[in-house]
C-alpha positions in Angstrom: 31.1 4.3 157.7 30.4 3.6 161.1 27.0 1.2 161.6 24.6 1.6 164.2 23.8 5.0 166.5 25.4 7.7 167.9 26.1 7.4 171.6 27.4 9.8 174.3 30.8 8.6 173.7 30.6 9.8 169.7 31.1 13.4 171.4 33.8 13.0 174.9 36.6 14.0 172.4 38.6 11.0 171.8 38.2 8.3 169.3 34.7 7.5 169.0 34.6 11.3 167.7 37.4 11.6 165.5 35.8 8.5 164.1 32.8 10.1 163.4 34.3 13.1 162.1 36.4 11.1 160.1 34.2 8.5 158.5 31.4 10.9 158.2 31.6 14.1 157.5 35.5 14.9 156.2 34.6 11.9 153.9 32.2 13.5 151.9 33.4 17.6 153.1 37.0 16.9 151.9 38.2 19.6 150.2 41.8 21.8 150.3 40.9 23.8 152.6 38.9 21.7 155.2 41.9 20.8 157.5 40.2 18.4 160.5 43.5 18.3 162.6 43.3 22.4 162.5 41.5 24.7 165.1 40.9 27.4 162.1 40.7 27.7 158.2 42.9 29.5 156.2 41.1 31.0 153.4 41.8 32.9 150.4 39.4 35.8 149.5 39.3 37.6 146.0 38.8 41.3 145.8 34.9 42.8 146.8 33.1 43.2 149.5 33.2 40.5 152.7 29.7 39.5 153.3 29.0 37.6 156.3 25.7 35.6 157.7 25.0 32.7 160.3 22.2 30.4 160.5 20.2 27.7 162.3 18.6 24.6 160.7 15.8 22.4 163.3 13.3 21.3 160.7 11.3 18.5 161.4 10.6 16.0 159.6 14.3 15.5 158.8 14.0 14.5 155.5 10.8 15.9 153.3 10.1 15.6 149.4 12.3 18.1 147.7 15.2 18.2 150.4 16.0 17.5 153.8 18.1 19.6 157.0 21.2 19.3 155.1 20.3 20.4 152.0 18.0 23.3 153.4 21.3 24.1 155.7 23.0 25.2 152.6 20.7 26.7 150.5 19.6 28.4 153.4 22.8 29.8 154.1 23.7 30.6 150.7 20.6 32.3 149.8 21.3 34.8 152.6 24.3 35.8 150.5 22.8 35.7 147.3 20.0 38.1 147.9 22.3 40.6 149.3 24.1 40.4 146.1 27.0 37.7 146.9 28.6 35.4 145.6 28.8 32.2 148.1 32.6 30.7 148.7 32.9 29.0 152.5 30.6 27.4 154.7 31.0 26.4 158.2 29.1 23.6 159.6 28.3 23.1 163.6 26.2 19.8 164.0 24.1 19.0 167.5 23.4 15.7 167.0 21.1 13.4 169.4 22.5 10.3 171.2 20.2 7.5 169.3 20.4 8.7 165.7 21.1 6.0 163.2 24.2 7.0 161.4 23.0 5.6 158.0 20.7 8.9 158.4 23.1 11.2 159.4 25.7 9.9 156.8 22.8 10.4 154.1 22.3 14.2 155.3 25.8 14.8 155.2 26.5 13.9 151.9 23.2 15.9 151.0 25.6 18.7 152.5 28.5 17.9 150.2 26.3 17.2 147.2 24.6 21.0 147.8 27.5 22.8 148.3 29.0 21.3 145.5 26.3 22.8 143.4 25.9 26.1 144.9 29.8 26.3 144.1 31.1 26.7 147.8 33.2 24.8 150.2 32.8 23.5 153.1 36.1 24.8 155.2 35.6 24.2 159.4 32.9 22.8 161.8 32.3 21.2 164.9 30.2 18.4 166.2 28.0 17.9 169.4 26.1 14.8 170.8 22.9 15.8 173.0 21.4 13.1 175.4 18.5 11.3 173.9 15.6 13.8 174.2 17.2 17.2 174.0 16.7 17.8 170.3 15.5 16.1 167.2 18.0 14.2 165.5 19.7 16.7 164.0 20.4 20.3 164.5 22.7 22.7 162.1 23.9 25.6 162.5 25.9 27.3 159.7 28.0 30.6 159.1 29.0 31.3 155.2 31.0 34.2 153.5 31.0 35.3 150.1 32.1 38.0 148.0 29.9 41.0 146.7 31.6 43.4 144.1 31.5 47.2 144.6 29.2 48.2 142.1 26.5 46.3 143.6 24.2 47.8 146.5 21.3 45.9 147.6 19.5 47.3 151.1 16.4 48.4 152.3 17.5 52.6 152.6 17.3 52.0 148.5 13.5 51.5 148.5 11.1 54.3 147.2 7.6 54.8 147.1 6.3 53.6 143.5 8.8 50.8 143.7 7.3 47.4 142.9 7.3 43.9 144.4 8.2 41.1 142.6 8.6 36.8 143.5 10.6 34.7 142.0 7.7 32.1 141.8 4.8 30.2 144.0 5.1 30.7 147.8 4.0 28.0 150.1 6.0 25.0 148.5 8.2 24.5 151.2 5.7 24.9 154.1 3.1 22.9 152.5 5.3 19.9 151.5 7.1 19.8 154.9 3.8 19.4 156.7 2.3 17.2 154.5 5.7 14.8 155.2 5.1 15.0 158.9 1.6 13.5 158.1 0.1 15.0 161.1 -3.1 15.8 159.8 -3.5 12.3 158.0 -3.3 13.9 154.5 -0.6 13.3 151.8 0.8 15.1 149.1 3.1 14.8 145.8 3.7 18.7 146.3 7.4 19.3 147.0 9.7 22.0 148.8 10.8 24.6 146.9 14.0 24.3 148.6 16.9 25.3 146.7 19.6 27.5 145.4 18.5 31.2 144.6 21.8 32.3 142.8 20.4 31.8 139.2 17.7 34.8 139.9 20.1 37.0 142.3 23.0 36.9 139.4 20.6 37.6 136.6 19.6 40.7 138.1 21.9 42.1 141.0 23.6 44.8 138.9 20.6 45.8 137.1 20.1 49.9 137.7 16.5 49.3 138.8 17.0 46.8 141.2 16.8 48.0 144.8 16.3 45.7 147.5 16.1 41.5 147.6 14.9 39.0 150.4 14.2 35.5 150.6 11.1 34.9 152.5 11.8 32.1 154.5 10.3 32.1 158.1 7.0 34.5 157.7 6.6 34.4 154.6 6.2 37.1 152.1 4.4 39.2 154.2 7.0 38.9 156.8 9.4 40.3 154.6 7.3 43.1 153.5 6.3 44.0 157.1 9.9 44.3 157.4 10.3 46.8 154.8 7.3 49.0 156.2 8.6 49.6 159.1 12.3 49.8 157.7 10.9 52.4 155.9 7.5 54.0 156.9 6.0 53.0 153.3 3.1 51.3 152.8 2.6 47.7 151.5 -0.2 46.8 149.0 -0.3 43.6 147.6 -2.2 42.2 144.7 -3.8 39.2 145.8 -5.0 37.4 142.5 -1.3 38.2 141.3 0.3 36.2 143.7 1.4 32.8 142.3 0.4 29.7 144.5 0.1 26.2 143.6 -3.3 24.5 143.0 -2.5 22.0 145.9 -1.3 24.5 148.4 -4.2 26.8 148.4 -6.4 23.3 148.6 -4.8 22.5 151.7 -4.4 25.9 152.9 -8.2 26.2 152.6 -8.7 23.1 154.4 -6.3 23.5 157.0 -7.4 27.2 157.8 -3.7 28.4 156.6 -2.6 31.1 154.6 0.3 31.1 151.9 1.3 34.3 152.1 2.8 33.4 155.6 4.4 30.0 154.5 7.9 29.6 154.6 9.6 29.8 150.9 13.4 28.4 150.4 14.2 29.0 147.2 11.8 32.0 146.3 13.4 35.9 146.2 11.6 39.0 146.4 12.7 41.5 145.0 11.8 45.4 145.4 12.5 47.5 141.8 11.8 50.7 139.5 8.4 50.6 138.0 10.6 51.4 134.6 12.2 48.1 135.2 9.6 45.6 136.0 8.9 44.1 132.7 12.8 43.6 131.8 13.7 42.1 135.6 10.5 39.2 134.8 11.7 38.9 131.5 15.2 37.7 132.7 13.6 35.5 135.4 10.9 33.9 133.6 13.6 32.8 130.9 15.4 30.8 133.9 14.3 27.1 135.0 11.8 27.6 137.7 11.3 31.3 137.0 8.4 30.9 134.5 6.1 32.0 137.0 7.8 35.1 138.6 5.6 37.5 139.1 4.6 41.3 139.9 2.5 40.9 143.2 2.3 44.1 144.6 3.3 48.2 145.2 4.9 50.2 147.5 3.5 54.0 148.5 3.4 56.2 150.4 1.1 56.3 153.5 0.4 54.4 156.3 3.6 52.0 157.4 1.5 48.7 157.1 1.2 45.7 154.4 -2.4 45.4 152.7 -4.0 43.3 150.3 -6.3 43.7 147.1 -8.5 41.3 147.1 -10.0 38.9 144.3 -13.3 40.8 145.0 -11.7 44.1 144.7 -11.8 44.6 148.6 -8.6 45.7 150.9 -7.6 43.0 153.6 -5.2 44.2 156.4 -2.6 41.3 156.5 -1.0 41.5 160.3 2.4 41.1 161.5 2.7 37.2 162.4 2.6 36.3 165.6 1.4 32.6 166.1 4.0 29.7 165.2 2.0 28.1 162.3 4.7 25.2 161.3 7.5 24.7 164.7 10.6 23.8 162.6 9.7 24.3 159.5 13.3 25.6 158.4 
């Protein structure tokens, strides 16, 4: 591996790059497929439906307890799949790296990359790399695109929602937001709480063919009630969540309270929700609960009809309007 920092030179094209792609990141990507000398991959689909989905990565700190921009890259990307009812097989990988980064770091978030996929079962197959004068971004930035493979039977979209569906989550929201500013340490507190970042395949496969099932997101930037502000006006149903259903760690509603944020508008990267059949509540949480981090999946709130707009049922039996977001609480937080 090369020592020292990236300069300007890393990315004019001649041998200081092909070093770096070299050294770096084909030495932990390698796979059959990943041909460096090759302006495109060749890649072999099995029968189902193409899915297709692209996605940016500036999350500051770089690295945060629980995960870091590579891993988040993936899982990130992978997720998208998953909760459409995919199966995740090829990555691509565009890095934008700054002039000045160590690259000890960016060999360590690299093979964070490999080490992810790896786990999430795909490959890695084409990329490119870009070095940015010192100042214009920070560090790192990734930008992904990843296919996968959905079979026929399954349909997961929004037109499938109904009024007297149900929402469910996977498990506590506000992990990742929480644990990525407490890393930043710009409020002078600290923190053993860690991201929630990770791979979501485990809940989608348990439960994409299920007949009840009709609609899954990951609530990433927003939140959950991002997502279901997103179904409301996808559909012109109303939202109405249960508030003291809602799982959230002890520690993140203690910071949340002392930092004047609120959970529900966190960012989540490893968390699906998931819109069903009332008939089919019961057996979808049974299947989840029963899967490592799933013991705490819950049933957090219904859909009707009515006003298109996302509400709240409070712990005092009160209804709280909860607004479309509109403020950046966390800049790079995924």
């Amino acid at each position: 591996m090369p020592t020292g920092h990236i300069t300007l030179a890393h990315g004019n094209g001649g041998r200081y790059m092909r070093e770096l792609i070299a050294e770096v990141f084909a030495n932990h990507l390698a796979n059959p497929e990943l041909d460096i000398d090759a302006d495109a991959a060749l890649i072999n689909l099995p029968p189902g439906k193409v899915l297709f989905t692209t996605d940016g990565f500036i999350v500051q700190p770089l690295e945060f307890p629980g995960g870091n921009i590579g891993s988040l890259a993936v899982h990130g990307t992978c997720n998208d799949l998953a909760v459409c009812g995919a199966d995740p097989l090829y990555l691509t990988l565009n890095a934008f790296i700054e002039e000045g980064m160590s690259f000890e770091l960016l060999d360590r978030l690299v093979k964070s990359i490999a080490t992810t996929a790896k786990s999430c079962g795909v490959k890695v197959v084409a990329g490119d790399t870009k070095v940015l004068p010192r100042g214009e971004a920070s560090g790192v930035y990734f930008a992904t695109a990843g296919i996968g493979i959905c079979q026929p039977e399954v349909s997961i979209k929004i037109a499938n929602i109904k009024p007297d569906d149900h929402i469910l989550i996977s498990g506590p929201i506000g992990d990742h937001g929480v644990a990525v500013m407490l890393a930043r340490e710009a409020f002078g507190m600290r923190g053993d709480l860690k991201s929630d970042a990770a791979s979501v395949l485990p809940f989608t496969r348990a439960v994409r063919q299920h007949p009840g099932l009709h609609f899954m997101r990951d609530p990433t930037r927003g939140g959950v009630v991002t997502v279901c502000h997103e179904i409301a006006l996808a559909t012109g149903l109303q939202i109405q969540l249960d508030g003291p259903s809602i799982p959230v760690r002890e520690p993140v509603k203690a910071v949340c309270e002392i930092l004047g944020y609120d959970p529900l508008y966190l960012a989540c990267e490893g968390r699906v929700v998931a819109i069903v059949e009332a008939s089919s509540v019961n057996e979808i949480l049974s299947q989840w609960r029963a899967l490592p981090e799933g013991e705490l999946a819950a049933d957090i709130g219904t859909i009707s009809q009515g006003v298109p707009r996302v509400q709240m049922k409070t712990e005092l039996g009160g209804i709280r309007i909860l607004e479309e977001l509109e403020d950046d609480p966390l800049p790079r937080i995924c």
